[in-house]
C-alpha positions, -999 to +999 in steps of 0.1 A: +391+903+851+398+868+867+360+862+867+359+871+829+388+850+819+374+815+837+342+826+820+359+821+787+381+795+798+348+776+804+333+782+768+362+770+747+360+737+769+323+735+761+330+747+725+358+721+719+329+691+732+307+704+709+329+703+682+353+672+687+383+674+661+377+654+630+390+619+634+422+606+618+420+582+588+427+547+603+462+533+602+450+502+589+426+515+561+461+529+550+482+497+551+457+480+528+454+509+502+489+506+500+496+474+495+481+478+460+519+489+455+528+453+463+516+439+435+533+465+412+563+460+424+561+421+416+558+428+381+585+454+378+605+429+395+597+398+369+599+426+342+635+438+356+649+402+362+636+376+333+625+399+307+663+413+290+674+375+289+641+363+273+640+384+245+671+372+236+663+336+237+637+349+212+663+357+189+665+398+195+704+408+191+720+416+227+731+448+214+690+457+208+676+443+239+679+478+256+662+496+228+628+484+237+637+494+275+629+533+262+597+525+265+601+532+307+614+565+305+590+574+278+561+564+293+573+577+328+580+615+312+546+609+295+520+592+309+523+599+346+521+637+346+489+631+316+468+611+347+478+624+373+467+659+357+434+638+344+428+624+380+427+653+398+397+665+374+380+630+370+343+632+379+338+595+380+309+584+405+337+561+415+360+585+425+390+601+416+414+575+418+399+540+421+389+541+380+428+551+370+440+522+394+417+498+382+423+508+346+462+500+352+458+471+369+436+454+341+460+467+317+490+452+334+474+419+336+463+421+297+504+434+291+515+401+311+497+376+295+504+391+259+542+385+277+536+357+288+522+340+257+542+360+230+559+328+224+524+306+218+512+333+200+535+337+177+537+296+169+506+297+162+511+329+136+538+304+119+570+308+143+594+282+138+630+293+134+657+305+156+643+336+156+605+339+160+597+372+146+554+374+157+565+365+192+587+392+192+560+420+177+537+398+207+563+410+229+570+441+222+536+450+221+527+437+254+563+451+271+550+486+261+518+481+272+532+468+306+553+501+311+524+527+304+501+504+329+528+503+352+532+544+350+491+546+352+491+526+380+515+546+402+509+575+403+470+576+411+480+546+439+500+575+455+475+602+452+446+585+469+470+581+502+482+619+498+442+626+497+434+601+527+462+616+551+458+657+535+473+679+558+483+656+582+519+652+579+525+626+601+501+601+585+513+609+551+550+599+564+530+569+579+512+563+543+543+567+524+566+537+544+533+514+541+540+523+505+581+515+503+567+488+527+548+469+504+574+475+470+603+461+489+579+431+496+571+433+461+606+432+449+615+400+476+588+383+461+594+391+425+632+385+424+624+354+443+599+339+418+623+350+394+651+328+410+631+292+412+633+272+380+605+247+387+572+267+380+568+248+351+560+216+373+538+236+396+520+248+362+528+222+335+502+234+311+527+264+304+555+240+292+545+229+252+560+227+217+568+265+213+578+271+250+607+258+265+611+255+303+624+292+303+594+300+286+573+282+308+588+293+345+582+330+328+550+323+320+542+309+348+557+337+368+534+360+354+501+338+357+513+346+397+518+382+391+482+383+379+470+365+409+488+390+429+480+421+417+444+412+413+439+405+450+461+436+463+440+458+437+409+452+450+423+452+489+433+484+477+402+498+460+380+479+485+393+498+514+394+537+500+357+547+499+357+580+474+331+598+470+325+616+432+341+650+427+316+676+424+321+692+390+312+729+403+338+726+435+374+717+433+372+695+464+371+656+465+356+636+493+373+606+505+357+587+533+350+610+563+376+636+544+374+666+527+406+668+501+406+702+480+437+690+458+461+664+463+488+685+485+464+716+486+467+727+446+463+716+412+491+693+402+509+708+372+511+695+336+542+687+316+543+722+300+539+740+334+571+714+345+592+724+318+584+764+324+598+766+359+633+755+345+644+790+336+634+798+377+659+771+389+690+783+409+726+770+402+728+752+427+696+729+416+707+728+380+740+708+395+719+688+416+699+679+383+728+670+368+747+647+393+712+628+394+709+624+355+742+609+355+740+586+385+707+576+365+728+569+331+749+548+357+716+525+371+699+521+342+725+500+323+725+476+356+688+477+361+686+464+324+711+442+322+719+427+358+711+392+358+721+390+321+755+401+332+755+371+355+742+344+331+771+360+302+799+372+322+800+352+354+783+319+343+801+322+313+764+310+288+749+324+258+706+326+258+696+294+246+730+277+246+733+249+273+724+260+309+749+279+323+730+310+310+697+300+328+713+293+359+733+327+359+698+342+354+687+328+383+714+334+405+713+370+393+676+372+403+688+356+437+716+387+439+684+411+435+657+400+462+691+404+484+694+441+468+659+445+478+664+433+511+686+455+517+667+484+501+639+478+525+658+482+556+676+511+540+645+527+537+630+519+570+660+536+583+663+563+561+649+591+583+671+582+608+701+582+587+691+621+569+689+631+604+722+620+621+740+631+586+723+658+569+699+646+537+726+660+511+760+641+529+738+610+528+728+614+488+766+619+486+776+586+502+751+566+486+763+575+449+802+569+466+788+535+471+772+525+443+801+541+425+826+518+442+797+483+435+802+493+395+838+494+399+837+460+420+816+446+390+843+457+364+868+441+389+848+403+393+846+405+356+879+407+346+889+382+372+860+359+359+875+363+322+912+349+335+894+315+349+885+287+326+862+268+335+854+252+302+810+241+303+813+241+338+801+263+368+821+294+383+835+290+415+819+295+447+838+328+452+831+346+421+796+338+426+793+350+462+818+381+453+787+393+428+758+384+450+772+407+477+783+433+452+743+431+441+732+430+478+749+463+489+739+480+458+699+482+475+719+508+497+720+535+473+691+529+453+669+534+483+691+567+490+681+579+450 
């Protein structure tokens, strides 16, 4: 019996040689498909920071501003699950992926300029009063368009990783900080070009008859954000070799890898979402909940953040002296801090779910931000009792908000 078992010790050695195990996607192809997500995240962050206070300075109402914001959730409940669920059958000799990610990407930087240039384009439609009604259709056209291209982009961006790494758990953790990696570099340098008010002398074509420097550092702002995504696009696409999905197999090759599905199955459509509801427990439907409202708490300050600092801390109005622009800016300083902040949160996220349980972390985090939102009633109010006539706040009102913006990356890397 000893004889027999060394026997077959001996062929599985010289069965394991002759079939060596198949060799892990490269850590490095990974880092650059994922930095496609950097140049997403630059244009959310222009989008998140200039975009609320510039269509007011084109003469939208305050109170409207956040009507043309539905366009996010919209497109997100909408468009997402529609390509994902067209991605996973896509027989494109391209691949699965690449021709979604491309398609976004083009579309974003056709949504930007139309952004960009609503203001040209609509003086040269006949603009010329207080309120310039074609650059706001210009605008409104190409802010929906930048949400959908946005919500195309995404989603395919994190499928092709979840079909690089498949089953291999580790590299799709690995796949997935390269991917918070590169949006919390995104958002730095977003919220950073956001916060400099001399693009216009860097780009001094933008600055003209119908745009005023506001106009023109946005503009400007998003001439980069083309750059950007352009070059991390085809990093991205350059590095993922696909191969075509055969139309008689449910299987995609990518590289040296075989993916059946991205996580193994077919991803479900917006119908087949809405039909497991009636299967969720209790305990989920209160989960559910407690995140809807947290997210009826964000959204407001995601909309309306660095307009709260040019109104209620600088004390302006949009295209009323410069306190307003300057709050802006600040206000876009507060929010690369955030996302500062949110990147380190996530890098030590793991750590954190581990040493306190995943659901007693969730629970701090929205004790947190719940605590920032009262802070921000409390520096308003404050703000409110100093006059400070057409000059700037003081030092400590300003700083009191940055940090308020700064620790609120905590829980919105936690959400």
């Amino acid at each position: 019996m000893p004889e027999i078992e060394r026997q077959r010790t001996r062929h599985n050695r010289h069965a394991a040689i002759r079939e060596p195990a198949k060799a892990r996607v490269p850590l490095r192809l990974l880092l650059r498909v994922a930095s496609v997500a950097g140049g997403i995240q630059f244009g959310w962050a222009l989008q998140l920071s200039l975009l609320t206070p510039y269509v007011q300075e084109l003469g939208i109402p305050h109170a409207w501003a956040s009507i043309i914001w539905l366009c996010g959730p919209l497109s997100g409940l909408l468009v997402q699950p529609l390509v994902g669920h067209m991605s996973d059958k896509c027989t494109s000799r391209f691949g699965r992926r690449r021709p979604f990610i491309v398609a976004g990407a083009v579309s974003i930087m056709i949504a930007v300029l139309i952004i960009g240039f609503s203001a040209d384009i609509g003086w040269l439609l006949g603009d010329r009063g207080d309120i310039k009604v074609r650059a706001i259709a210009a605008f409104i056209v190409g802010f929906w368009l930048l949400d959908v291209a946005n919500n195309m982009t995404q989603g395919p961006c994190r499928a092709l990783l979840a079909d690089l790494t498949m089953k291999d758990h580790r590299r799709t953790r690995v796949a997935n900080a390269y991917f918070s990696l590169f949006m919390a570099i995104g958002n730095i340098l977003g919220f950073a070009t956001g916060s400099y008010s001399g693009w216009y002398k860097i780009f001094p074509f933008t600055l003209n008859s119908a745009c005023t420097i506001n106009c023109a550092n946005l503009k400007a702002a998003f001439i980069l954000d083309i750059i950007f995504i352009a070059t991390t696009t085809y990093i991205s696409i350059s590095a993922a070799n696909e191969q075509p999905l055969d139309p008689n197999h449910c299987s995609s090759h990518t590289g040296e890898e075989i993916s059946e599905t991205s996580h193994g199955q077919e991803e479900a459509f917006l119908w087949e979402l809405f039909g497991t509801f009636k299967y969720f427990p209790g305990i989920v439907w209160v989960i559910l909940l407690v995140t809807a409202l947290t997210w009826i708490g964000w959204f407001p300050f995601l909309l309306f953040d660095t307009d709260w600092f040019g109104r209620e801390i600088y004390g302006g109005e949009p295209n009323d002296g410069k306190n307003y622009s300057a709050g802006v800016r600040m206000g876009s300083l507060g929010l690369m801090l955030n996302s500062v902040l949110l990147g380190v949160t996530s890098l030590l996220m793991e750590k954190l779910c581990r040493k306190w349980g995943a659901g007693f972390t969730w629970g701090v985090s929205n004790v947190v931000m719940s605590l920032c939102f009262i802070a921000m009633l409390i520096i308003t109010a404050v703000r409110s009792n100093i006059d400070i006539g057409q000059g700037l706040p003081p030092d400590g009102i300003v700083i009191a908000a940055l940090i308020v913006f700064a620790l609120l990356g905590i829980p919105l890397a936690v959400k």
